[in-house]
C-alpha positions in Angstrom: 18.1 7.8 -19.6 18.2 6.3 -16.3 20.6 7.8 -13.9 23.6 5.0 -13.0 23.0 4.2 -9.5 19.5 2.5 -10.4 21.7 -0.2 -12.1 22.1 -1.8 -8.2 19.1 -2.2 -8.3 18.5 -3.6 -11.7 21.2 -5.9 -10.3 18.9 -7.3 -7.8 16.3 -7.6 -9.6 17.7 -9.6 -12.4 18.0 -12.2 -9.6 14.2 -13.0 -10.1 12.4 -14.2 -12.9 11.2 -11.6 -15.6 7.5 -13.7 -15.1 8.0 -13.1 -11.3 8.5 -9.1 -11.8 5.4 -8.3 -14.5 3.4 -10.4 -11.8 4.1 -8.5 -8.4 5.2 -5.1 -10.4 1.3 -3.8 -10.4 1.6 -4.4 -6.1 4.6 -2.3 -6.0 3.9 0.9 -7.6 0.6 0.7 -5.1 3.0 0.8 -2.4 5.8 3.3 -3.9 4.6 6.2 -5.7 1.2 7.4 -5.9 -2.4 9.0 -4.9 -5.0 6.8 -3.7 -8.6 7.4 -2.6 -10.4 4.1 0.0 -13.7 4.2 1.1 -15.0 1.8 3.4 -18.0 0.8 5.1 -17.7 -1.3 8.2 -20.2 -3.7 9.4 -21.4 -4.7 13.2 -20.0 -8.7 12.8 -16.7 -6.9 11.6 -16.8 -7.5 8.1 -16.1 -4.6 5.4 -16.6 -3.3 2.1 -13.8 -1.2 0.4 -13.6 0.9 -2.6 -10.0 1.9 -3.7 -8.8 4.0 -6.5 -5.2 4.5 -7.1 -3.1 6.2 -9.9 0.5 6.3 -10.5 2.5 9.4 -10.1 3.9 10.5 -13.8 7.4 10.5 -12.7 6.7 7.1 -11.1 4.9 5.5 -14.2 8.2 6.9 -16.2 10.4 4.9 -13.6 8.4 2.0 -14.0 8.1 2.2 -17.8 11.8 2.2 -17.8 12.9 -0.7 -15.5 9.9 -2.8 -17.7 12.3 -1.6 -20.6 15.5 -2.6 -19.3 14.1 -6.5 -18.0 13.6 -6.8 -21.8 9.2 -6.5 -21.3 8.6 -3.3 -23.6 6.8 0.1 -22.2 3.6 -0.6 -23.2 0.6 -2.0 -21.7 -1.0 -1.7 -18.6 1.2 -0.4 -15.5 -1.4 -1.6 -12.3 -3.2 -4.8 -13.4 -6.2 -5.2 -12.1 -6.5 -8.8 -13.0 -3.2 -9.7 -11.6 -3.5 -7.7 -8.4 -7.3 -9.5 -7.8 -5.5 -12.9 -8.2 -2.9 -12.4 -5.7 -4.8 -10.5 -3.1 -7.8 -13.4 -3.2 -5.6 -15.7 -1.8 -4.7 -13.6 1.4 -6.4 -14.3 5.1 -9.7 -12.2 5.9 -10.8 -12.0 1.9 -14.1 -12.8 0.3 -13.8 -11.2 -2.6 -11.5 -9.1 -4.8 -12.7 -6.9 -8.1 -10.0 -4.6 -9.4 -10.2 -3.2 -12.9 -8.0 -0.7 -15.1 -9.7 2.5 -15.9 -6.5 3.4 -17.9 -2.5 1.8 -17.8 -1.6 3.9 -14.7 -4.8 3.8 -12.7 -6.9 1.0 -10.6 -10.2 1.1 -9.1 -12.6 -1.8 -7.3 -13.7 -3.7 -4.9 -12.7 -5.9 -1.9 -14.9 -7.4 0.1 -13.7 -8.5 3.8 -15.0 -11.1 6.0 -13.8 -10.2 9.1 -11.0 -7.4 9.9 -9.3 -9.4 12.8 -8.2 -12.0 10.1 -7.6 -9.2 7.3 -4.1 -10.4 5.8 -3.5 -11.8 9.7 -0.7 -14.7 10.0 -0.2 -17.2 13.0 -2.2 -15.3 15.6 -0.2 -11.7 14.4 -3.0 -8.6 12.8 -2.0 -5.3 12.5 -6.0 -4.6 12.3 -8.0 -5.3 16.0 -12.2 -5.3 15.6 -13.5 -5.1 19.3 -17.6 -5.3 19.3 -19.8 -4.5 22.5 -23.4 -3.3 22.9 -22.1 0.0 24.2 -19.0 0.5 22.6 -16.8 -0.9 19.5 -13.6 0.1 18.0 -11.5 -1.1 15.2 -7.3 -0.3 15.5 -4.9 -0.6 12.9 -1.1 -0.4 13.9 1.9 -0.2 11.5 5.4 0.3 12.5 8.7 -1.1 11.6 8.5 -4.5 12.9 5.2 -5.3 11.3 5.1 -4.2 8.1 8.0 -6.4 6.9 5.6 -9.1 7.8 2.6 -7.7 6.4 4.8 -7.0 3.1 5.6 -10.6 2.8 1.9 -12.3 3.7 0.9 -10.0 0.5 3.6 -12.0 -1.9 7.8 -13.0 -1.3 8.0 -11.0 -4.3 6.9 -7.8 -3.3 9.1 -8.0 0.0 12.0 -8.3 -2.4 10.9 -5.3 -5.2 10.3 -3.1 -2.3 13.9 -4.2 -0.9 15.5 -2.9 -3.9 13.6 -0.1 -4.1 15.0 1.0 -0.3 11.8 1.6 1.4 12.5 1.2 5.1 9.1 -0.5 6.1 10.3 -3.0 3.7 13.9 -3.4 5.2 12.8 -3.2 8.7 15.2 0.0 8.7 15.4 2.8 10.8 15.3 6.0 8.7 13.8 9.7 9.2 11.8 10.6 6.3 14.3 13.4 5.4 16.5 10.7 5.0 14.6 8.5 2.4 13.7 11.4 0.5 17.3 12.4 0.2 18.6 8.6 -0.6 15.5 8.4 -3.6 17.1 11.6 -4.5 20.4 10.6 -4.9 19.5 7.9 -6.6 16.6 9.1 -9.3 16.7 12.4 -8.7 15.0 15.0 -6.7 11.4 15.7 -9.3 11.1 11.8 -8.4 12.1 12.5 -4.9 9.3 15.2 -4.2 6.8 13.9 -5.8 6.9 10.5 -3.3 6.8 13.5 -0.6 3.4 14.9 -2.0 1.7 11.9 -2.6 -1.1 11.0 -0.2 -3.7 8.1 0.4 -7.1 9.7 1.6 -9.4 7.2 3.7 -12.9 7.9 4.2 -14.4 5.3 6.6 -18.5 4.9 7.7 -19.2 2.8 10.5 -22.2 1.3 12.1 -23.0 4.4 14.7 -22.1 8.2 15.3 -18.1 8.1 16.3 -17.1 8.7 20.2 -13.3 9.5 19.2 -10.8 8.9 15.9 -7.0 9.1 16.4 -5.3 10.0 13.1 -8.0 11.6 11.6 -11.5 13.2 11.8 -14.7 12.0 12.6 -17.6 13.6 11.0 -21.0 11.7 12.3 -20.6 8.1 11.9 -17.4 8.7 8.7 -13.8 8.6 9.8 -12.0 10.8 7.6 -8.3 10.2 7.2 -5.3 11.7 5.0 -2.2 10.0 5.2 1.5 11.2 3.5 2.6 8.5 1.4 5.9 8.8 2.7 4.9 8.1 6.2 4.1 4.4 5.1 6.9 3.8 3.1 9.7 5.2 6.0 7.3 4.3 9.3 9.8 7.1 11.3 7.3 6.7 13.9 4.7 3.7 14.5 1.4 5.0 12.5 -1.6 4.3 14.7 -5.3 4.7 13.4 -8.1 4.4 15.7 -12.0 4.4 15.1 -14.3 4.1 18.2 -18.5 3.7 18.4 
């Protein structure tokens, strides 16, 4: 049994088509609940490889299991959808090529294949990803923070923008919010197991790049391997601007 106060929520969402929510529902659970593991290789030109695997929380998948329920689309079936997420994400600036497959309903793993990280999901001259090459020295930078990730939201699909909306996650909104906050607003809403498990969730980031690292901000270098490990709940509330940097 859901607890009432989802039922704003539900109100927003009946808004949108029921076709419109089992499309973009496999890009929200990647941004609201769960563990992830990336690694990346990054090339001299600028172009990259990246492997991602990503599994749903189990209080999450229950959450999302029951709002599947409640638009009237049954429980079963598969949660992330590889196929869908590939189609949506091959469309986006900087992308050669996107693989994604289900290992099981609640987890994803693949591929994507970049052609050049300055135009990775970039829109009318605006990147939150820089790639700076010299003979001497390179770098990549990748900068989140409250004003651009509403816009990086909405280059990735409308639809996801408007999930995320209902779903009160301040990088969505463009909100200002401690993380204390958030926690305690998902709390009062689905209840605190939901609550700390978005607080222990984590994306870990291993990154090798064309030479032996000078310096990495946000993370650890280990020869030429930027190693990075990131609290979900960092992304989803952006309290402070994250800032990742990798330099060669």
């Amino acid at each position: 049994m859901l607890p009432y106060k989802v039922l704003y929520c539900y109100f927003i969402m009946t808004t949108l088509k029921k076709s419109t929510f089992l499309f973009c529902l496999p890009l929200l659970t990647v941004f609201f609940s769960c563990s992830a593991r990336i690694d990346g290789v990054v090339r001299e030109a600028g172009s990259a490889e990246i492997s991602i695997r990503t599994s749903l929380e189990p209080r999450t998948l229950n959450l999302i299991r029951s709002l599947r329920m409640f638009m009237g689309e049954g429980s079963g079936g598969q949660i992330l959808n590889g196929e869908s997420i590939s189609r949506s994400m091959a469309t986006a600036p900087g992308i050669r090529s996107v693989s994604l497959r289900n290992t099981n309903p609640q987890t994803l793993e693949g591929e994507i294949s970049i052609t050049h990280l300055d135009n990775f999901l970039s829109s009318g001259g605006n990147r939150f990803v820089s790639f700076t090459e010299g003979e001497a020295n390179s770098s990549v930078v990748l900068v989140l923070d409250r004003n651009s990730a509403p816009a990086l939201i909405s280059r990735l699909s409308p639809e996801v923008e408007e999930y995320l909306s209902a779903l009160m996650a301040p990088a969505a909104l463009g909100e200002s919010m401690t993380r204390q906050e958030y926690l305690d607003l998902v709390a009062s809403v689905y209840g605190r197991p939901l609550a700390d498990e978005i607080a222990a969730a984590r994306i870990r980031a291993f990154v090798d790049f064309p030479r032996r690292l000078t310096a990495v901000r946000g993370g650890n270098a280990v020869g030429n391997r930027a190693e990075f490990d990131i609290p979900l709940v960092d992304i989803l509330v952006l309290e402070q601007p994250l800032r990742y940097e990798a330099h060669w």
